[in-house]
Structures are given as C-alpha cells and as structure tokens.
N, C-alpha and C positions, 0 to 999 in steps of 0.2 A: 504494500500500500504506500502511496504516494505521502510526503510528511507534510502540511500543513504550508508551508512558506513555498513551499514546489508546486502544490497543487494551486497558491494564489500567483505564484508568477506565469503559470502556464496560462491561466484563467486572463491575467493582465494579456499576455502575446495575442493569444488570439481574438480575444477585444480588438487591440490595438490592429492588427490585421486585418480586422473589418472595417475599419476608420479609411485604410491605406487604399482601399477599394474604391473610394471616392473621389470623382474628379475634382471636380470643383467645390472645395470645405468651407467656403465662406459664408458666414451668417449674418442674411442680410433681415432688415427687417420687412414686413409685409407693405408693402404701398398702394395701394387702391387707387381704381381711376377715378378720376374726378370729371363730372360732365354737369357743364353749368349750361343752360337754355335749352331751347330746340333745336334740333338739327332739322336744317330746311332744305328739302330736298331741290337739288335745279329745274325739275321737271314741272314742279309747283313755280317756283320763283318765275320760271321765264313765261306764265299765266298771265303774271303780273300785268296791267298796261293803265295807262295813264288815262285817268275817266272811269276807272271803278269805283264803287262804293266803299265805306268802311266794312260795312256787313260783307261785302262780298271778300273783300281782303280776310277777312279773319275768316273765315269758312273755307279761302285756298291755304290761307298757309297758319290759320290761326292766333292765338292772345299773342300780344308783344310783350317783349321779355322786357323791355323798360317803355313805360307810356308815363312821359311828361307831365307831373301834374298842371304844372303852368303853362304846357304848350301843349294841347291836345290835337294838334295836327300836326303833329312828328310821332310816329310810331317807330319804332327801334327792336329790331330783332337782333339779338347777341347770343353766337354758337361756340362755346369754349368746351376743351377736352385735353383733358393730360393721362397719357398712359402713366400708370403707377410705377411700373418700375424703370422702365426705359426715359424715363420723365419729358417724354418727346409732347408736344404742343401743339394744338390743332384750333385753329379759332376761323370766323368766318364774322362777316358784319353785313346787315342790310337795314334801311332808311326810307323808310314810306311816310313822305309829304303829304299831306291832303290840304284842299282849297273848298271849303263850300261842302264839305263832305264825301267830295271825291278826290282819286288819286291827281296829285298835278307834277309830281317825278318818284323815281328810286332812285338811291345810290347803293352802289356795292362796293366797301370799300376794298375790297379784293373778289375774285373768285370764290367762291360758294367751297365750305373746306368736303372733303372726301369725308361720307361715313366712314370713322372709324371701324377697322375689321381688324382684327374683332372686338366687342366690348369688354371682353373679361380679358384678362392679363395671363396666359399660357404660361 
C-alpha cells in the first residue's frame, strides 16, 4: 500500500496534468452584450419618404428611442451594440423631421449598422 505523502503527490501530478490539457488558462470575466435601442432594419428605413404621417412613421419602423420633449418634430432613432467580450461596437443613427405633422426630411448619420450575428456571445 501506497504511504500517505505518495499517494497525495500522485493525486497532486495528475491534477496538475489535467490543468496542462488546456489551451488557453486564462480567467476572464463574463461580459454580456449590451444593446441599447432598436435595431432598424434598411428595408423598413428606405419606406421612409418625405410626406408621411407620424402615425405612419411609427407603424414602419416604430417608438423613437429619444422624442424631444421640447421639440416634438424631431424624432431620433438611436441603434447601439457592444459585443461582450470582443468589446467591438456597432451603432447606427437616424433623424425624422416632421413639418405640420408630416415627414419634411431624414438624416442618416451613417449607414444603417448590420444586425449583429449573432446576439449571444459564443
């Protein structure tokens, strides 16, 4: 039979051998994605045209993510996303004017971002 101090350093080796198995040992912590607004799809956005109603504006692409209190004809759609771990950044911005109740322009301040694919962090 094995004495006591042998049988815990054997017990340590092969532990520690299973440690050695692993590629990558670093302990990171968990980061979650973060997704602030809506994501607006282009297909809706390019619906958009100049002379539609409110009503109809929210019914193609929905609530705005910041509605002015003091200026109720600017509606402001704001699309932000950070992947959790890779902490890569994905945002997108769109600007609906209205005049009288209807649309009278949009601005995009860039191109409309890509759905994220995917939303969970693999």
């Amino acid at each position: 039979m094995l004495q006591p101090s042998r049988l815990f350093v054997l017990t340590v080796i092969v532990l520690l051998t299973g440690c050695a198995a692993v590629k990558d040992f670093s302990l990171r912590p968990y980061r979650m994605n973060i997704q602030q607004g809506n994501y607006l799809e282009a297909k809706d956005v390019d619906q958009l045209e100049v002379g539609m109603t409110q009503s109809q504006v929210r019914f193609l692409i929905g609530t705005p993510m910041v509605a002015d209190p003091f200026n109720s004809a600017r509606w402001d759609y704001v699309f932000y996303f950070k992947v959790g771990r890779s902490r890569e950044e994905i945002s997108s911005r769109l600007t609906v004017w209205f005049e009288d109740g209807r649309v009278s322009r949009i601005e995009r301040e860039d191109e409309l971002a890509e759905k994220p694919e995917p939303f969970y962090d693999a």
